[in-house]
N, C-alpha and C positions, 0 to 999 in steps of 0.2 A: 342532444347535441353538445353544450355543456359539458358536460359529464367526458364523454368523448376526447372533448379537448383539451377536460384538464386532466384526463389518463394519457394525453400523448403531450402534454408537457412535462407530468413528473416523469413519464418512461425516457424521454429526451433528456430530462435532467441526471436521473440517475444512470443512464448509459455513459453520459459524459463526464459525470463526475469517476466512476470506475475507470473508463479509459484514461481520461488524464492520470488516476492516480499509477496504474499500468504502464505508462509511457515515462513518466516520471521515473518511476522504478528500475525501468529497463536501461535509460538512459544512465540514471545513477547507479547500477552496476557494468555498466559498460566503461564508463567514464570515471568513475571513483578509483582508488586506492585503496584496501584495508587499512595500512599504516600513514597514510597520508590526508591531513586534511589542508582544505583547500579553502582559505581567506580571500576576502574579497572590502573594501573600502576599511581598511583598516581596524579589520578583525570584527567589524561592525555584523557581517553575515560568514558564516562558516558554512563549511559542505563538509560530513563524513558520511564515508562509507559503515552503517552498520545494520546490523538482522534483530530483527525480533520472529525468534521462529516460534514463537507460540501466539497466542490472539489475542484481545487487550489488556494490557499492563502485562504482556511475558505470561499470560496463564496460559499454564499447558507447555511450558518451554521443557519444564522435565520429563516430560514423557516421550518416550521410544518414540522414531519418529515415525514408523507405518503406522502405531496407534493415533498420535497426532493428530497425520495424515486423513486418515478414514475418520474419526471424530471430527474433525473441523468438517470436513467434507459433507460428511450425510448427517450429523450429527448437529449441525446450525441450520 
């Protein structure tokens, strides 16, 4: 029973943690500007709009992006 219950807290955990970071993102291309960034308590927090289309630290940013696409995909 243990066991159980700590597979449906981390599954709880990491559901949530992917949705927030999705909702977060969605929101910040809805709401952002490319050429605009947006201060807040004087310049203390910034908000830009920018992409990282490749995976972490920009790997794979050079590559075609179907290839990308299909590596990242089935390929992680």
């Amino acid at each position: 029973m243990a066991n159980i219950a700590r597979l449906t807290i981390l599954l709880i955990t990491i559901v949530g943690c992917v949705g927030c970071d999705q909702v977060t993102k969605a929101v910040g291309r809805s709401q952002l500007d490319y050429s605009k960034t947006v201060s807040f308590l004087h310049d203390t927090v910034r908000l830009q709009h920018v992409e990282n289309r490749g995976a972490f630290l920009s790997m794979g940013d050079a590559l075609p992006t179907q290839l990308r696409t299909t590596l990242f995909t089935f390929g992680g």
